[in-house]
mmCIF file of the C-alpha atoms, coordinates in Angstrom:
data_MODEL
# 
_entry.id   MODEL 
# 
loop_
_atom_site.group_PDB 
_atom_site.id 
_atom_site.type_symbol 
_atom_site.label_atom_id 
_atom_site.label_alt_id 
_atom_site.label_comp_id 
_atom_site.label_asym_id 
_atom_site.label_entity_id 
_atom_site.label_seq_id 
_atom_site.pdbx_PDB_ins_code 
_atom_site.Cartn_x 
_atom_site.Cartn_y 
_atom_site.Cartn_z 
_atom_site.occupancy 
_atom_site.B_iso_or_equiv 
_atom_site.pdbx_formal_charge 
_atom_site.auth_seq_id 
_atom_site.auth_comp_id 
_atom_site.auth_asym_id 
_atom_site.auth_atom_id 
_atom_site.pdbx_PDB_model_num 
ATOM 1   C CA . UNK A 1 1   ? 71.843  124.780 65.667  1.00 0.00 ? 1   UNK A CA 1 
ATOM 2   C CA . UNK A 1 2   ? 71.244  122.322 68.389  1.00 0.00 ? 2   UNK A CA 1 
ATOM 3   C CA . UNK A 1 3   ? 74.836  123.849 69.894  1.00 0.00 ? 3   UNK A CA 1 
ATOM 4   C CA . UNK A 1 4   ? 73.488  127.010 69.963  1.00 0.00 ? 4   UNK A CA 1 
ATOM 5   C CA . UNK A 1 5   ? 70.173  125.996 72.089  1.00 0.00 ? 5   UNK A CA 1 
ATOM 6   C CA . UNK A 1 6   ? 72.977  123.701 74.260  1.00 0.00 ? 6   UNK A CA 1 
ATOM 7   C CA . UNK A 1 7   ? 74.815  126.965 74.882  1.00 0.00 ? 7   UNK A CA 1 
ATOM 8   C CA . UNK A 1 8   ? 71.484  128.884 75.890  1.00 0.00 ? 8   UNK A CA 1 
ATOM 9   C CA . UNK A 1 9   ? 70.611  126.098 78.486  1.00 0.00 ? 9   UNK A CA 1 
ATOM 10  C CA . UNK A 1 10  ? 74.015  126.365 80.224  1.00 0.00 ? 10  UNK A CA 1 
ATOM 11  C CA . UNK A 1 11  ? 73.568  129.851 80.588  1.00 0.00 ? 11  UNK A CA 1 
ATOM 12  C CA . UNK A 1 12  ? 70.531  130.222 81.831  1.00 0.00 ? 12  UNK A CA 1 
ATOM 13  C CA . UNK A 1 13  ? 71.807  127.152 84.130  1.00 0.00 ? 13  UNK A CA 1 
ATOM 14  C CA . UNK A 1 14  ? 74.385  129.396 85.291  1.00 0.00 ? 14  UNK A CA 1 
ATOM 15  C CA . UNK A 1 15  ? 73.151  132.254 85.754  1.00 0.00 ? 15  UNK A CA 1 
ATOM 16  C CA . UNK A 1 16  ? 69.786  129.920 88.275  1.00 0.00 ? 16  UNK A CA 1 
ATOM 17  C CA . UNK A 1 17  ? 72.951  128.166 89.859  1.00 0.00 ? 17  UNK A CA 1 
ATOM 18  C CA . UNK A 1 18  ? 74.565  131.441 90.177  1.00 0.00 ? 18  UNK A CA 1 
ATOM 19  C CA . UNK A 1 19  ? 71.942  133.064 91.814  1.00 0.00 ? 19  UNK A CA 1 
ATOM 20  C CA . UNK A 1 20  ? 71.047  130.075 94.331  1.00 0.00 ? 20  UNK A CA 1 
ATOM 21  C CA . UNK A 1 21  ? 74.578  129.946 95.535  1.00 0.00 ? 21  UNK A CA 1 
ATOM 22  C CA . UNK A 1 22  ? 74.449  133.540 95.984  1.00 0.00 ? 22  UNK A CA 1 
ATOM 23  C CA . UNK A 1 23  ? 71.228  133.656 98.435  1.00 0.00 ? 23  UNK A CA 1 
ATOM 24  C CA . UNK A 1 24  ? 72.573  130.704 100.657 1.00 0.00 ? 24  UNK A CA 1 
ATOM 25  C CA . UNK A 1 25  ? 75.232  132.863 100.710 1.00 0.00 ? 25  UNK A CA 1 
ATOM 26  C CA . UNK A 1 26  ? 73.656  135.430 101.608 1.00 0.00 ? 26  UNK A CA 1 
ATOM 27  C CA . UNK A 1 27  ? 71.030  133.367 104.302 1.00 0.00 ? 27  UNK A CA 1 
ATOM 28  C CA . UNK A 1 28  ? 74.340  131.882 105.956 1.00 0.00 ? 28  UNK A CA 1 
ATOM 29  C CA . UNK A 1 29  ? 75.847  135.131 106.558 1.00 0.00 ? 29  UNK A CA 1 
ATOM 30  C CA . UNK A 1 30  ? 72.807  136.593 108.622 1.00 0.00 ? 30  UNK A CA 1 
ATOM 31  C CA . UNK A 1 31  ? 71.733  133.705 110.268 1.00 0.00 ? 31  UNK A CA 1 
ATOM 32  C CA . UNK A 1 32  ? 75.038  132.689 111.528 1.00 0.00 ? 32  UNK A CA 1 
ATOM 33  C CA . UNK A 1 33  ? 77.402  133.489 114.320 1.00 0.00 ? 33  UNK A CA 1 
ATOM 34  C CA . UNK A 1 34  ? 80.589  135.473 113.931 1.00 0.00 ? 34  UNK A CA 1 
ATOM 35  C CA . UNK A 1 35  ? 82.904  133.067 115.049 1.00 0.00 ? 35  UNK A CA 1 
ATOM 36  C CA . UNK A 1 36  ? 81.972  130.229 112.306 1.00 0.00 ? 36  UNK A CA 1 
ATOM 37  C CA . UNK A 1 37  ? 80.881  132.770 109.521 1.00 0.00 ? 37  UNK A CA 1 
ATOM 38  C CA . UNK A 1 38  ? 84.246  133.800 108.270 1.00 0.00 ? 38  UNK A CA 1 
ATOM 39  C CA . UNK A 1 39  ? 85.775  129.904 107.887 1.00 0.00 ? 39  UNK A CA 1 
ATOM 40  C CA . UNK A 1 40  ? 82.570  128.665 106.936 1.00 0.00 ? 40  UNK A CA 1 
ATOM 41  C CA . UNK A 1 41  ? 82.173  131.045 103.906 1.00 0.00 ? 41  UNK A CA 1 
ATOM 42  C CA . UNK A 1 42  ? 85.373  131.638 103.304 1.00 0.00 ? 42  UNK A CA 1 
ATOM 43  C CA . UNK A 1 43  ? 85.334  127.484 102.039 1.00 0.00 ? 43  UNK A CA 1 
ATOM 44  C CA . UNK A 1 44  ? 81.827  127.704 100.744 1.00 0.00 ? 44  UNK A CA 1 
ATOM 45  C CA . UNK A 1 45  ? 82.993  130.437 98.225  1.00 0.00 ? 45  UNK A CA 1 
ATOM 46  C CA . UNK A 1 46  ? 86.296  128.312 97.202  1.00 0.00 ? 46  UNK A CA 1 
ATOM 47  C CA . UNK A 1 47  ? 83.964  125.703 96.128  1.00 0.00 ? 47  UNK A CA 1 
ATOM 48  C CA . UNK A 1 48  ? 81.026  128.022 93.937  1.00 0.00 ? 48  UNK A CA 1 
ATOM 49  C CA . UNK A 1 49  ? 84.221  129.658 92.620  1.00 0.00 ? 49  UNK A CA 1 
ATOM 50  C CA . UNK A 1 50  ? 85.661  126.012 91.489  1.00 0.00 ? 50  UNK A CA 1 
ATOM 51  C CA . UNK A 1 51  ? 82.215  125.804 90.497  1.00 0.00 ? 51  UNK A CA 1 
ATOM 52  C CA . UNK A 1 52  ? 81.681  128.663 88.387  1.00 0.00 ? 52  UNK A CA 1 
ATOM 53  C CA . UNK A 1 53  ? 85.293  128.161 86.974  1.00 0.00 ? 53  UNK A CA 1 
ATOM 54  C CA . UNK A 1 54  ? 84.385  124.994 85.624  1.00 0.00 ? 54  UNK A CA 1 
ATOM 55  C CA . UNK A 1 55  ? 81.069  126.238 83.795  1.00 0.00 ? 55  UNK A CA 1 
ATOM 56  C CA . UNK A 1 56  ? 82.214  128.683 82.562  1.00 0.00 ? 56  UNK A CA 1 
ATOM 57  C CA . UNK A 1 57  ? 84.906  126.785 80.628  1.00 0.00 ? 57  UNK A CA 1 
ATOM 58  C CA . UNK A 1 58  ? 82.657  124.577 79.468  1.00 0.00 ? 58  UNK A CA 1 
ATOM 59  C CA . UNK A 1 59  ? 80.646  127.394 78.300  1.00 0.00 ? 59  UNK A CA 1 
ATOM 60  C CA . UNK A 1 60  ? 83.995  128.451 76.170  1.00 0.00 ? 60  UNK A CA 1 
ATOM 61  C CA . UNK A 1 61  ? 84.328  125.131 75.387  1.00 0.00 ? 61  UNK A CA 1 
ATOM 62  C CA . UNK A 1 62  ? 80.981  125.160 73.646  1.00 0.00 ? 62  UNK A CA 1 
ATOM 63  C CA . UNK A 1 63  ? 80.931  129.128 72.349  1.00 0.00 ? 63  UNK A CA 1 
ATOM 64  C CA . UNK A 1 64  ? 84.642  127.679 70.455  1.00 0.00 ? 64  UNK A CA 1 
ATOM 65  C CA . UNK A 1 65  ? 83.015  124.516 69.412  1.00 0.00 ? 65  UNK A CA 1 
ATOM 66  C CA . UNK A 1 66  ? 79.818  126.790 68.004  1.00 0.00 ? 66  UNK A CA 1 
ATOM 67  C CA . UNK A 1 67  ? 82.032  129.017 66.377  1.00 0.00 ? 67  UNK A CA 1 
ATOM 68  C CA . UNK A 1 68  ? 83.987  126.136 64.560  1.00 0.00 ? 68  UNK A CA 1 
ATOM 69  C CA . UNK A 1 69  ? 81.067  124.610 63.394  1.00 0.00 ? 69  UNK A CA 1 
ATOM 70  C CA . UNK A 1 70  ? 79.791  128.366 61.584  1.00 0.00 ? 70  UNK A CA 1 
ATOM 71  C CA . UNK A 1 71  ? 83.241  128.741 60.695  1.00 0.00 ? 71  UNK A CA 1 
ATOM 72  C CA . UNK A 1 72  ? 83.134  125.344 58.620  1.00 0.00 ? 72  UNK A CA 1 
ATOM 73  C CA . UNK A 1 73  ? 79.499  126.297 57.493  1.00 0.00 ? 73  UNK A CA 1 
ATOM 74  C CA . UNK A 1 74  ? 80.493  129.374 56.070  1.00 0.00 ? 74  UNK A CA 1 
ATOM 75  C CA . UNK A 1 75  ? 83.784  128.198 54.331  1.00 0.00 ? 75  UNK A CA 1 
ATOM 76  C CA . UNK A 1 76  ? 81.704  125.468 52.679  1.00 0.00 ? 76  UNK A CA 1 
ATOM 77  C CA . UNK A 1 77  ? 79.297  128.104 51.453  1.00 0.00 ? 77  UNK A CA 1 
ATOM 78  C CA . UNK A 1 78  ? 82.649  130.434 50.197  1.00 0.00 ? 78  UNK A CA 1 
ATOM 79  C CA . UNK A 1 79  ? 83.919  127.672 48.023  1.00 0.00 ? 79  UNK A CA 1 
ATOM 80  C CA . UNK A 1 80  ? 81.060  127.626 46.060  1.00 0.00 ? 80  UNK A CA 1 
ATOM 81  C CA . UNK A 1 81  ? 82.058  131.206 44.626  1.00 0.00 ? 81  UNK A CA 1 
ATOM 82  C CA . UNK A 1 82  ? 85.019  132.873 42.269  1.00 0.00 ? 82  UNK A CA 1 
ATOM 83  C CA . UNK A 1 83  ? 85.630  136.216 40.797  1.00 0.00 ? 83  UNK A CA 1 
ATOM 84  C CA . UNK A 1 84  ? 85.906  136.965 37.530  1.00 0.00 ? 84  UNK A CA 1 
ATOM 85  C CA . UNK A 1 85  ? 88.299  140.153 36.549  1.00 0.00 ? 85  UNK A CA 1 
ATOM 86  C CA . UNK A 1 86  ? 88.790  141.745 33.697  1.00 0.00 ? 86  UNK A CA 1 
ATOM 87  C CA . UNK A 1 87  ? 85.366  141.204 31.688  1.00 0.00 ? 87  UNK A CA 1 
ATOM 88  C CA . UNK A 1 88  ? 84.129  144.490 30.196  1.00 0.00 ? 88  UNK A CA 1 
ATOM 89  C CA . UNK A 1 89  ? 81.054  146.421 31.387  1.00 0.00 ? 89  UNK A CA 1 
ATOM 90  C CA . UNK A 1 90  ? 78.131  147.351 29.055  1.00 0.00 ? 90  UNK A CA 1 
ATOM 91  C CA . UNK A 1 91  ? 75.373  150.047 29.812  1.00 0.00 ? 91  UNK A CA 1 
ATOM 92  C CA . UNK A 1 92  ? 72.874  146.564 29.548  1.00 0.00 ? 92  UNK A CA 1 
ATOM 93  C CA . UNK A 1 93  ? 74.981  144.423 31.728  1.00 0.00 ? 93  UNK A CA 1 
ATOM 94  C CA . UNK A 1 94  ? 73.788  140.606 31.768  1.00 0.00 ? 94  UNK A CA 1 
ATOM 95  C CA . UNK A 1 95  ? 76.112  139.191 34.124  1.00 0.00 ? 95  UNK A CA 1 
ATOM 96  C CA . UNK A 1 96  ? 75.444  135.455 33.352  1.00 0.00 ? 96  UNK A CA 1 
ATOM 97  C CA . UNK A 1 97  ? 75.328  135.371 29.998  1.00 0.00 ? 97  UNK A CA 1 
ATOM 98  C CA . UNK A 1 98  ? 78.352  137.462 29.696  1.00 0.00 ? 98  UNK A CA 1 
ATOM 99  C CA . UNK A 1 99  ? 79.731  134.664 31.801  1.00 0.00 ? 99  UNK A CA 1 
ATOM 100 C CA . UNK A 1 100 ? 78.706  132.121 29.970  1.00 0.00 ? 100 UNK A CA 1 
ATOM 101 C CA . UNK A 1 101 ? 80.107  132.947 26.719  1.00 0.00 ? 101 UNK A CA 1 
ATOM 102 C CA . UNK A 1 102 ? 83.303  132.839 28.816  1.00 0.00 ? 102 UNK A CA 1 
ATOM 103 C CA . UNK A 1 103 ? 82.613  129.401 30.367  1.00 0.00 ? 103 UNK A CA 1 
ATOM 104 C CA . UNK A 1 104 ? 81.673  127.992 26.728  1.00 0.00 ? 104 UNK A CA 1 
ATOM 105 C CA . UNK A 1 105 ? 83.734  129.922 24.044  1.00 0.00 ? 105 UNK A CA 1 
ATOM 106 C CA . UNK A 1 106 ? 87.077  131.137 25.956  1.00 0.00 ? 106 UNK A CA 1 
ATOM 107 C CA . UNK A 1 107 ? 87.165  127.696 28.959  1.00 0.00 ? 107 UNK A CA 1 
ATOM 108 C CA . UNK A 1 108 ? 85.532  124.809 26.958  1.00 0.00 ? 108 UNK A CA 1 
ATOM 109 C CA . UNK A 1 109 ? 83.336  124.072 29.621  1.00 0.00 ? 109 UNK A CA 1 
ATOM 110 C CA . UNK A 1 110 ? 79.078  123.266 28.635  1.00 0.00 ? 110 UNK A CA 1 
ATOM 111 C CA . UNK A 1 111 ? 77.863  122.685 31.909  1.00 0.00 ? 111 UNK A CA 1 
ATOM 112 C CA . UNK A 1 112 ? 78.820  124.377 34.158  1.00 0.00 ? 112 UNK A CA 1 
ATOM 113 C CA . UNK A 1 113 ? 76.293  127.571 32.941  1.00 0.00 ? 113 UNK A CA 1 
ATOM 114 C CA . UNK A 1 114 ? 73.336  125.809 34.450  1.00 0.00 ? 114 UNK A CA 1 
ATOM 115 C CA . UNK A 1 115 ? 74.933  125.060 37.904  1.00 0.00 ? 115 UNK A CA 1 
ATOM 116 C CA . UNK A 1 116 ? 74.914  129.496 38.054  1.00 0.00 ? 116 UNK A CA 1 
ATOM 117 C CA . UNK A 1 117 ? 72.915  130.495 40.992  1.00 0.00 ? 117 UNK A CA 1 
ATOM 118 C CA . UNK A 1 118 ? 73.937  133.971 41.401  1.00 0.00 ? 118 UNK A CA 1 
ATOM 119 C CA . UNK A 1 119 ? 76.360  136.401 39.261  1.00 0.00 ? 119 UNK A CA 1 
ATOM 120 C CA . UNK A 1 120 ? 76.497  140.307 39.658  1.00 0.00 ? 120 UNK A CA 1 
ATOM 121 C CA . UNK A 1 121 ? 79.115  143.197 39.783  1.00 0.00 ? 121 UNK A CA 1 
ATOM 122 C CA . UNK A 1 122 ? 80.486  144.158 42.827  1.00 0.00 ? 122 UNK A CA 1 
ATOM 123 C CA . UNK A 1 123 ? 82.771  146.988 43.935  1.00 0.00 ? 123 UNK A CA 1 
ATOM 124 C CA . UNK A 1 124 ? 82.440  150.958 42.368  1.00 0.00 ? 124 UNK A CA 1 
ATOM 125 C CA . UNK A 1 125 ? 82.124  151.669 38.866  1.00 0.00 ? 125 UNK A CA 1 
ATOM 126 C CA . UNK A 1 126 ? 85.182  153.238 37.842  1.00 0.00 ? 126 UNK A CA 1 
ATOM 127 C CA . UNK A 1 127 ? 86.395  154.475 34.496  1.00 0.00 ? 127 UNK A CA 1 
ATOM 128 C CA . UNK A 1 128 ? 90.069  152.886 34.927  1.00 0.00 ? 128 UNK A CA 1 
ATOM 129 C CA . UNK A 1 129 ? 89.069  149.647 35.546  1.00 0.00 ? 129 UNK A CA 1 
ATOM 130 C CA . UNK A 1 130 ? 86.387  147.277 35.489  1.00 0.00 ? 130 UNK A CA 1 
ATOM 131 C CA . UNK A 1 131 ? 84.251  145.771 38.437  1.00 0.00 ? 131 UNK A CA 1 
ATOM 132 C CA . UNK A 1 132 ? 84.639  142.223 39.626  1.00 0.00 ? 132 UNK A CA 1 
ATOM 133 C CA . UNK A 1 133 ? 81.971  139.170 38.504  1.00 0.00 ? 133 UNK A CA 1 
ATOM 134 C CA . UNK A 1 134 ? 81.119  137.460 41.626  1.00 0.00 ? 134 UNK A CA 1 
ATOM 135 C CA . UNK A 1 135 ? 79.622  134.322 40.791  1.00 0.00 ? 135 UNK A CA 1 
ATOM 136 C CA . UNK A 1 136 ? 77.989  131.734 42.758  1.00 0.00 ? 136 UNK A CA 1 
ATOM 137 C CA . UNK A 1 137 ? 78.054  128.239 41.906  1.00 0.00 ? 137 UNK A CA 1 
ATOM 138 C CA . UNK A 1 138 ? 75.003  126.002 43.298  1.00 0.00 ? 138 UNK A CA 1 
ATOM 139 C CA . UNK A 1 139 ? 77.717  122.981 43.422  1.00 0.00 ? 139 UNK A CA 1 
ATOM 140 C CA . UNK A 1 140 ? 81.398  122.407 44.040  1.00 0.00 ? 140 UNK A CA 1 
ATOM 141 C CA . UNK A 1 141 ? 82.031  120.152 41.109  1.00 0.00 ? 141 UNK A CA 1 
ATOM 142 C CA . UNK A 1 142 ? 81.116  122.664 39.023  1.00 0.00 ? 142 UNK A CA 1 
ATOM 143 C CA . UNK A 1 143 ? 83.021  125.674 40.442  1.00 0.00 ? 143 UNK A CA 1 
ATOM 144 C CA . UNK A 1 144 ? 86.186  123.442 40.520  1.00 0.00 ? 144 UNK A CA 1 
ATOM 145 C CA . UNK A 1 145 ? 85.904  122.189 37.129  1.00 0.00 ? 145 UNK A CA 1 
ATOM 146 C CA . UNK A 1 146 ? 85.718  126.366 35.974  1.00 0.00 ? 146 UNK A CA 1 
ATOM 147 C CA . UNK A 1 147 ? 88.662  126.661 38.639  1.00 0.00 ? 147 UNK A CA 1 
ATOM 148 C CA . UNK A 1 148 ? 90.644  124.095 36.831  1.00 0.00 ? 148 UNK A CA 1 
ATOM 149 C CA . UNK A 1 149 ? 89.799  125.228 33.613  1.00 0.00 ? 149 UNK A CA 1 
ATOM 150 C CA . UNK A 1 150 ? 91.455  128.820 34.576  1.00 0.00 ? 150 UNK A CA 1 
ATOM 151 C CA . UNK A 1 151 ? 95.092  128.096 32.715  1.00 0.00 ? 151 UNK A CA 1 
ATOM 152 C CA . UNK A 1 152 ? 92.925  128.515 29.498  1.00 0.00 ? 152 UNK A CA 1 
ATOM 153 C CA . UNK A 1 153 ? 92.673  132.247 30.318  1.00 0.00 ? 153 UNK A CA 1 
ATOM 154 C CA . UNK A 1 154 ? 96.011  132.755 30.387  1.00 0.00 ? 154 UNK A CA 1 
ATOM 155 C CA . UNK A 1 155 ? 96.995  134.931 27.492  1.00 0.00 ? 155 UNK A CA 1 
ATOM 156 C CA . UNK A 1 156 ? 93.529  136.886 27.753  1.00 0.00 ? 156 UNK A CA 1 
ATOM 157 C CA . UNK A 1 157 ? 92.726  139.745 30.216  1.00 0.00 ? 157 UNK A CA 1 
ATOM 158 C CA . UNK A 1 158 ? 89.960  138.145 32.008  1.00 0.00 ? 158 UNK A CA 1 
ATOM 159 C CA . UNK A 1 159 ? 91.400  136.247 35.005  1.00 0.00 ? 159 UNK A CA 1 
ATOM 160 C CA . UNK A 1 160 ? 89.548  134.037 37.840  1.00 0.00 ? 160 UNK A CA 1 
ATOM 161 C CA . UNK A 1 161 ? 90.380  134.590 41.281  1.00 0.00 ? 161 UNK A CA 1 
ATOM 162 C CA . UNK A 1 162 ? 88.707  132.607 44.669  1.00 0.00 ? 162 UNK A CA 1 
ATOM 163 C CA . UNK A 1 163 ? 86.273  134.470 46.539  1.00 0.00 ? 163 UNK A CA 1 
ATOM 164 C CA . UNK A 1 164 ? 87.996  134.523 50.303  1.00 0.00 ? 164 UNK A CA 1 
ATOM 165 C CA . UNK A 1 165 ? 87.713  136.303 53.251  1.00 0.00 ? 165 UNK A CA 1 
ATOM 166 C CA . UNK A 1 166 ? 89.311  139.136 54.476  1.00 0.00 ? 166 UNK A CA 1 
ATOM 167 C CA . UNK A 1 167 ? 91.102  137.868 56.826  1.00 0.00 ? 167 UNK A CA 1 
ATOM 168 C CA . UNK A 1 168 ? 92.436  135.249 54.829  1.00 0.00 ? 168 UNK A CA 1 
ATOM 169 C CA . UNK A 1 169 ? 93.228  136.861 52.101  1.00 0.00 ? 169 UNK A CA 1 
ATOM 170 C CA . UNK A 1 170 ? 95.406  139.538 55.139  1.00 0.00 ? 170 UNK A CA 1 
ATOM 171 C CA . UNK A 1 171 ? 97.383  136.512 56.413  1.00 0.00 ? 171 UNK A CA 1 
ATOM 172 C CA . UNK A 1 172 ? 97.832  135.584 52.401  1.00 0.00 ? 172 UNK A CA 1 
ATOM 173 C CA . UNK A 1 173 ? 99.195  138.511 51.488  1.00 0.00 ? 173 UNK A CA 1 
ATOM 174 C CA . UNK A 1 174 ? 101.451 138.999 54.900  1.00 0.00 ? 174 UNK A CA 1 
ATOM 175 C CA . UNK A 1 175 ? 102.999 135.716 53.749  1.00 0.00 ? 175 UNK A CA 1 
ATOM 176 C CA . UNK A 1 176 ? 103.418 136.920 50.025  1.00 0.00 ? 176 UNK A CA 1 
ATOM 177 C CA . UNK A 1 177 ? 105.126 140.041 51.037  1.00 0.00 ? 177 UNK A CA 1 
ATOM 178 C CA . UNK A 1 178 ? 107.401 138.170 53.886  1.00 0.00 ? 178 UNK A CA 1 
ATOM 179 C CA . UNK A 1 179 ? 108.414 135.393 51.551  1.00 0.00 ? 179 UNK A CA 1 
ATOM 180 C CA . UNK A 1 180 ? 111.897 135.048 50.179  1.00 0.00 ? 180 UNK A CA 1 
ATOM 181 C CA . UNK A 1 181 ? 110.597 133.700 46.917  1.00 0.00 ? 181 UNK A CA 1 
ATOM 182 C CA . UNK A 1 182 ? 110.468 135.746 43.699  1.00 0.00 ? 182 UNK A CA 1 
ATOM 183 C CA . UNK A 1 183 ? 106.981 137.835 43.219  1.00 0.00 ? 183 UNK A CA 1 
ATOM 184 C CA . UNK A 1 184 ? 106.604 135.934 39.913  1.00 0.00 ? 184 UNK A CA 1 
ATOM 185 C CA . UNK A 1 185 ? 105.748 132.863 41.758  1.00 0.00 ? 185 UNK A CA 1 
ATOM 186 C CA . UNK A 1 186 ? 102.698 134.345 43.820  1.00 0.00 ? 186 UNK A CA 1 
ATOM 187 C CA . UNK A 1 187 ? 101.203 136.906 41.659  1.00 0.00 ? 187 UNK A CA 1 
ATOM 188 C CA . UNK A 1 188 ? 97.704  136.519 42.957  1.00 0.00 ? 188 UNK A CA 1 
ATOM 189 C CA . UNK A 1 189 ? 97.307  140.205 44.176  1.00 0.00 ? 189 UNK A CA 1 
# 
């Protein structure tokens, strides 16, 4: 967060320098003659312009770099979640241990039940279908050990999907529908 305090100094750098600039400006104009006014701050303002040009870029510069960094942050955060589809809903729903019997019985896996931080339904309740299991892992190893352990699903109805954003998941299926190779190769819908 010490980019975003970096980017708040530059601003309010700015907009001081800004304002400084302007009142000389300003001061020249009615103190000078008529004859010296017009070249005079005709090259003054060429060089706040160059000036202001250059802060500002380095102000996108910095925004870009800012938004990289939450980008990463975020992403980091996204991997340590997958959905689960297909697992049956029960008027007395417990989310966890449902998926746990999966991690244990169905995926062979024994430890990756205590690594669960955070597991509930999300989407509407519908009659034709059941709702998604979003669950978060508290570490990576864990959530790719369940993600590698997926091919054991195969011949079940319960399938485990990555958690990813919107936007990705846009550009994914853009490139899905656009590819030349046969739908059987990129099912993930």
């Amino acid at each position: 967060m010490s980019q975003l305090s970096d980017i708040q100094k530059v601003q309010a750098k700015l907009g001081q320098t800004f304002n400084k600039r302007m009142a000389e400006l300003e001061a020249q104009l009615t103190t000078s003659t008529a004859k010296d006014t017009v070249a005079k701050v005709a090259e003054e303002f060429r060089t706040f312009r160059e000036l202001m040009f250059s802060m500002l870029s380095l102000l996108r510069q910095q925004i870009s770099d800012c938004v990289h960094t939450v980008d990463i942050i975020e992403t980091s955060h996204r991997r340590k979640a997958l959905l689960i589809l297909g697992l049956q809903e029960s008027e007395v729903d417990d989310n966890v241990t449902a998926v746990n019997n999966i991690l244990t019985k169905k995926m062979a896996l024994t430890n990756s039940f205590h690594s669960i931080s955070a597991c509930y339904r999300i989407g509407a309740r519908g009659e034709e279908h059941h709702r998604r299991l979003l669950v978060w892992f508290s570490n990576v190893a864990d959530r790719n050990a369940v993600w590698n352990s997926k091919s054991k699903l195969r011949r079940s109805s319960i399938a485990v999907r990555e958690a990813q954003a919107s936007n990705l998941r846009q550009s994914t299926t853009a490139f899905r529908d656009a590819s030349p190779l046969d739908p059987r190769w990129h099912n993930y819908r």
